[in-house]
C-alpha positions in Angstrom: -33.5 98.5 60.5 -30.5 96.1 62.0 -29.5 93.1 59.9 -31.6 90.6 62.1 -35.3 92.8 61.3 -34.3 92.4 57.8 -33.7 88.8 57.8 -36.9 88.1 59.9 -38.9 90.1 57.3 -37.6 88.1 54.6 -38.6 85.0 56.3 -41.8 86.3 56.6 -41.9 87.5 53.2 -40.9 84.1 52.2 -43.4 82.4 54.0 -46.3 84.3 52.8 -45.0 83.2 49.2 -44.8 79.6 50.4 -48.6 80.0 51.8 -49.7 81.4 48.2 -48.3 78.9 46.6 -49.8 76.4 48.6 -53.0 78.3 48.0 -52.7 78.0 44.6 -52.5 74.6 44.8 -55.4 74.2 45.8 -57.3 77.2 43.4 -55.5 74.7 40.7 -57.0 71.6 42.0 -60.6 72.6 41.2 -59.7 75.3 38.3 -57.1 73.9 36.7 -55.6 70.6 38.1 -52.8 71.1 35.3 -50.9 73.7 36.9 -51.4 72.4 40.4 -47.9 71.0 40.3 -46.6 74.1 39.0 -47.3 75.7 42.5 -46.4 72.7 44.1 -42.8 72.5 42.6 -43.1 76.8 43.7 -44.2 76.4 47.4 -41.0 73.7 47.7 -38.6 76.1 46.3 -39.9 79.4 48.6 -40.0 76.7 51.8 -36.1 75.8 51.0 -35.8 79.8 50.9 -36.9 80.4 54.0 -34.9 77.4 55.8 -32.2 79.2 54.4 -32.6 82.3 55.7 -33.6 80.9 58.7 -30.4 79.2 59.3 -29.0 82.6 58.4 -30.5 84.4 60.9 -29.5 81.5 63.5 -26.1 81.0 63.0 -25.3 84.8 62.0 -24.2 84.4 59.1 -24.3 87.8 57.8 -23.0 89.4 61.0 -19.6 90.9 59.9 -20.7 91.2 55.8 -20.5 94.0 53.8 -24.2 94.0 54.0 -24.0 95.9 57.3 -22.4 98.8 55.6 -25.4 98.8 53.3 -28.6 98.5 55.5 -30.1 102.0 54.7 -29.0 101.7 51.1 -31.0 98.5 50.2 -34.7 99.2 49.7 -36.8 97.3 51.7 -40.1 99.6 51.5 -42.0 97.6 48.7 -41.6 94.6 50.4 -42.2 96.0 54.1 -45.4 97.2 52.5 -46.6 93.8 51.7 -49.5 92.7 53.9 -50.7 89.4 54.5 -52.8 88.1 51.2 -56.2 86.9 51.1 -56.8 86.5 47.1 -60.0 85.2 46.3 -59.3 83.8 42.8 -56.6 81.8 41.2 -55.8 85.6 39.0 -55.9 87.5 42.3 -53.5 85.0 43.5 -51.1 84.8 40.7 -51.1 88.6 40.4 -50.9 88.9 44.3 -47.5 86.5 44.2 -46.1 87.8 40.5 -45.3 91.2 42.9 -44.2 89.4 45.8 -42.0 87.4 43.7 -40.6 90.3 42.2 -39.9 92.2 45.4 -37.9 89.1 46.9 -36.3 89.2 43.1 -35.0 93.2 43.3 -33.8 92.4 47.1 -32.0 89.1 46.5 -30.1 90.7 43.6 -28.8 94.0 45.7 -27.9 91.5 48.1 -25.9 89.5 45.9 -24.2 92.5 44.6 -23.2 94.0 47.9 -22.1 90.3 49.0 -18.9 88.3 48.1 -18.3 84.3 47.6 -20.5 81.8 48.9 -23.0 84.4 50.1 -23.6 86.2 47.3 -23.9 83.2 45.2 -26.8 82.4 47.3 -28.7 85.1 47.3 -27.9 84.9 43.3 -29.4 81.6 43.3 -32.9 83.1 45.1 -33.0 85.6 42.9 -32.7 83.7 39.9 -35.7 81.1 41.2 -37.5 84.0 42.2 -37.3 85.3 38.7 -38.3 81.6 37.5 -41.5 82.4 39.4 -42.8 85.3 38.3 -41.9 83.7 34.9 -43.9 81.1 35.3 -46.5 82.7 37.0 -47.0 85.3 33.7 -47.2 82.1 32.0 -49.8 80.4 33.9 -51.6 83.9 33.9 -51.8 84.8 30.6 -53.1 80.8 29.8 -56.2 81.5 32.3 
């Protein structure tokens, strides 16, 4: 898998969290409008993620990176085994994004290891939100 596949994937991936998110808004809005905003603030956060991988993959900014020396080495099975989601509850949806969110978590931090300066701080800082997800997402989970 070249640099760009990987990048695409992770906008994908990112996308798909975005469009659970979104989802859960509206699961929230008739279940429990409380944590509606909770996956709003979410969505936000996974959109910004994939506008800035986006930009990533348009301007090349990874081209040249250490992270070419380490394509095979970074595992990208759980998260290229990740289908589209069709949850039909608010808990299959929370426990459909708490492993998404902790795929993108695992990948963002090998990333930021393998990475120096600005880019590896900002894969640091998707990681760390991603981590706030799944945090926040065992929260909302074990209050249903």
């Amino acid at each position: 898998m070249n640099l760009e596949e990987i990048l695409k994937r992770l906008i994908w991936q990112e996308n798909e969290l975005y469009n659970l998110h979104k989802l859960g808004e509206t699961f929230a809005a008739y279940e429990a409008p409380k944590l509606r905003e909770v996956f709003q603030i979410m969505a936000e956060e996974e959109l910004r993620h994939r506008k800035t991988l986006e930009g990533m993959l348009s301007n090349g900014s990874l081209e040249g990176t250490a992270v070419i020396d380490y394509l095979d080495a970074i595992s990208l099975e759980p998260m290229l085994e990740d289908e589209r989601a069709e949850p039909d509850s608010l808990e299959e949806l929370i426990t459909e994004a708490l492993l998404r969110e902790k795929h993108a978590y695992e990948l963002y931090t090998k990333l930021a290891e393998i990475l120096e300066g600005p880019m590896s701080h900002i894969f640091r800082m998707m990681a760390g939100e991603e981590l706030k997800h799944a945090y926040r997402l065992r929260v909302v989970y074990e209050g249903l």
